[in-house]
N, C-alpha and C positions, 0 to 999 in steps of 0.2 A: 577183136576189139574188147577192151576192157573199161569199166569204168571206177576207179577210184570213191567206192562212195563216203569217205572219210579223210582229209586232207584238212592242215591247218597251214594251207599255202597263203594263208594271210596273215603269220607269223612272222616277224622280222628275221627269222631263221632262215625262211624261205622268198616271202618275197622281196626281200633287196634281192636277190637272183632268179627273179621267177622268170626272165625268159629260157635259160637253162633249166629252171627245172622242168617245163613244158616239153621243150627238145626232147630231153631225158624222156621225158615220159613218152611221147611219143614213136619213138627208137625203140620203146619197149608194147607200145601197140595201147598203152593207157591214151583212150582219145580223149575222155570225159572226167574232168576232175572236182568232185563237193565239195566247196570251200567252207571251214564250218565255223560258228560263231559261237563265242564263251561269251562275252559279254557284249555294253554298246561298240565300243571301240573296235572289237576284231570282226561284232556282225558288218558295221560299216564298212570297214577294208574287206571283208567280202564279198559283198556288193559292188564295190569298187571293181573287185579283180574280174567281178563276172561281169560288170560292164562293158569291161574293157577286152576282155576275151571269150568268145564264142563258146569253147568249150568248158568253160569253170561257170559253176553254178554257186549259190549263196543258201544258205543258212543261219538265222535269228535266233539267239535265245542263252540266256542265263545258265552257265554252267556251275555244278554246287558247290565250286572252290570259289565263286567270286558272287555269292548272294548276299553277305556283310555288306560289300562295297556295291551294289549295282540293284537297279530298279526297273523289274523288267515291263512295268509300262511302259518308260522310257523309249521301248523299240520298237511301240505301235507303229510307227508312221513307217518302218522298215520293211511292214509286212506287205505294202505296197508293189514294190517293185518286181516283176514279172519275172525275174531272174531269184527272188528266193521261193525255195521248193519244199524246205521242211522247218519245224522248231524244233532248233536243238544248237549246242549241247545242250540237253537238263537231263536229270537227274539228282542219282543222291551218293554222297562219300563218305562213309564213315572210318575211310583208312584214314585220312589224312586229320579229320575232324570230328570229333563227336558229339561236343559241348555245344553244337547248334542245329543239332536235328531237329528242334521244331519248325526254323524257320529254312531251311532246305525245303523239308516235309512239305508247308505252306508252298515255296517259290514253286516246284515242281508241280505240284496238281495247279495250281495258278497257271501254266504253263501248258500245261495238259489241257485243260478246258480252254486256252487260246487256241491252240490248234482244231482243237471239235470244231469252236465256232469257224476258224477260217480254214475249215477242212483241207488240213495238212496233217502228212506223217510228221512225226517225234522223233528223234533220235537220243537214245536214253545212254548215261553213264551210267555205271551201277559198280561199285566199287567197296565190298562186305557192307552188300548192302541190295543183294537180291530181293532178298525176303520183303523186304519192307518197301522195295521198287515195284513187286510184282502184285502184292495188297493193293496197291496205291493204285497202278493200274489194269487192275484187276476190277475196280468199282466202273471204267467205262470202258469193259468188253463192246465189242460193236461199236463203240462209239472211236474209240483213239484207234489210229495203226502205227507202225513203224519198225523200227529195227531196236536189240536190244546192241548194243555197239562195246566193241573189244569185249568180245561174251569171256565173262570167267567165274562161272557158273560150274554146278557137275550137270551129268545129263540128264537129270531128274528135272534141272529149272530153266533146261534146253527146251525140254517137252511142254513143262509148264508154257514157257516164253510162247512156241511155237502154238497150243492152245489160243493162246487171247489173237492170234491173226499176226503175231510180229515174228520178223527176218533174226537171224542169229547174223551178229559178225565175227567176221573169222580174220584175224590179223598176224600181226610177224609172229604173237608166241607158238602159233600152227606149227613154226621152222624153230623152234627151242630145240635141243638134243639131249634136256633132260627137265622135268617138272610139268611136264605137258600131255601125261597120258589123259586123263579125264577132257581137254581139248582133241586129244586125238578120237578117242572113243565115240564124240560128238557129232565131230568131222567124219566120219566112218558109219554112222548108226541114221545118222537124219538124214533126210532128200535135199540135192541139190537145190530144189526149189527154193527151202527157207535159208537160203543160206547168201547172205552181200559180203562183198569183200571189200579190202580197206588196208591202208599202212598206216592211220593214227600219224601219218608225218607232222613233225620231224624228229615224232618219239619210235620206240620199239621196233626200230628196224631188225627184221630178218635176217635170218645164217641166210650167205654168208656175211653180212654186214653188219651183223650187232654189234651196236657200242659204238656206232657211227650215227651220224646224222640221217636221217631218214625223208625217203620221197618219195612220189608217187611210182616212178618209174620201178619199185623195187613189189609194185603190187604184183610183177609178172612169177617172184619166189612164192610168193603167197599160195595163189592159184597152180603154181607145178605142183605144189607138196599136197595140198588138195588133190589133186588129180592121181597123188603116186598112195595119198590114202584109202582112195576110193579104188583105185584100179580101174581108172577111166580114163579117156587123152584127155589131153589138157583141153583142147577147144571143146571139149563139151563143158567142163567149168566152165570157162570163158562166157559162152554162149549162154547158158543157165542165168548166172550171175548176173551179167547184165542186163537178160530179159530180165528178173527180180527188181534191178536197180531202174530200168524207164518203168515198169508198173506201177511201183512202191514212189518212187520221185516224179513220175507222168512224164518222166523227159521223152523226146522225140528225138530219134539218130536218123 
C-alpha cells in the first residue's frame, strides 16, 4: 500500500475524471490519496472529494502564487471538517515572483501560526526560496511540523529541513535521467524514515511518463527508483513511507 501524500486531484485536470484516476491508482496499490489546497476554491473542492470518497483526504491553505488574490482567513470555517489533515499549500516562490516577497513572507508565517494553534502539519512549497523558507520556519522549531514538499534543495538544506522535525518529498524529478544528481545524493544519504512520497499530480510526471499528465497511480515509479537508489525492495519504501505519511497526517489504514 501506498499513500500519495501530494495530489491535486481537485484540479479540473483531474477531477472531471476522478473515478478513473482512483482505479488507476488503485491498480497501482495507491490506496490513499491528499488532496491539496492552493487557495479558497481548490481547498473547498478538496473537501468535497474527501467527502465524498473514503480514501482522499483534504488540505487548507494559501499557496504563494495566489496570496495577491486570496485571504487566508477566509478558510477558517474549513478547518472544521474532520476530513482535513494539514495546512498547506504555503510557502514561498520567488522563481515565479519576486516583487512581493513581503506579503508571501507575512501570508506564510500567518499560516504557520494557524497550524500551531490548530495543531496541524504544514505542507511547504519552497521554490529558490529555501533559505528564507527555513528562517521563517526555523523561529518555531517544536512548535510547526510537516513536510518540506517537491524538496529541491542540495543536501545540506535536506539536513537542515530534516533538523527542525520535517519529512523531505521526493517526486517525479527522483526519475529525471539527467539534472538530478543532488536529488539522487539525498535519496541515497538520508533515512527512509524522513522521507513522504508524492506525484505533485497533474504536474511533473515521471519517466516513463514525462511530459504527460500526471497522477497518482504513477506514485508506484516514484518509489521503485527509490528503492533501486537505496538498494532496497520496493516494499520496504512502501512500508516506510506510509508509516511517515499516517504519523505525520494521523490517518488511520
Amino acid at each position: 500500500m501506498m499513500i500519495d501524500t501530494h495530489a491535486h486531484i481537485n484540479f479540473e485536470e483531474l477531477s472531471s475524471n476522478i473515478e478513473t484516476i482512483l482505479h488507476n491508482a488503485q491498480k497501482k496499490c495507491v490506496e490513499k490519496i491528499i488532496a491539496i489546497g492552493v487557495d479558497l476554491e481548490s481547498s473547498i473542492k478538496a473537501i468535497e472529494l474527501a467527502k465524498t470518497y473514503s480514501n482522499i483526504y483534504a488540505t487548507v491553505g494559501i499557496h504563494p502564487g495566489y496570496v495577491d488574490d486570496s485571504n487566508h482567513l477566509d478558510l477558517d470555517s474549513l478547518y472544521n471538517n474532520e476530513k482535513v489533515i494539514a495546512v498547506g499549500e504555503i510557502g514561498l516562490d520567488f522563481y515565479w515572483r519576486s516583487d512581493n516577497k513581503e506579503i508571501q513572507i507575512k501570508i506564510f508565517e500567518e499560516q504557520i501560526k494557524k497550524a500551531i494553534k490548530l495543531n496541524l502539519p504544514i505542507i511547504i512549497h519552497t521554490r529558490n526560496s529555501f533559505s528564507e523558507s527555513y528562517e521563517i520556519v526555523k523561529k518555531y522549531k517544536d512548535k510547526v511540523y510537516g513536510v518540506f514538499h517537491c524538496f529541491s534543495g542540495d543536501y545540506e538544506d535536506a539536513l537542515k529541513a530534516i533538523d527542525l522535525g520535517f519529512y523531505i518529498g521526493i517526486d517525479g524529478p527522483i526519475t529525471f535521467k539527467n539534472k538530478n544528481e543532488e536529488l539522487i545524493k539525498i535519496v541515497k544519504n538520508i533515512d527512509l524514515k524522513h522521507i513522504l512520497i508524492e506525484t505533485d499530480s497533474p504536474y511533473m510526471s515521471p519517466e516513463p511518463f514525462r511530459g504527460r499528465k500526471n497522477e497518482p497511480s504513477n506514485l508506484y515509479y516514484i518509489a521503485s527508483k527509490i528503492a533501486q537508489i537505496k538498494k532496497v525492495p520496493l516494499d520496504e519504501v512502501t512500508k516506510i513511507t506510509t508509516n511517515n505519511a499516517k504519523m505525520l497526517f494521523r490517518i488511520e489504514v
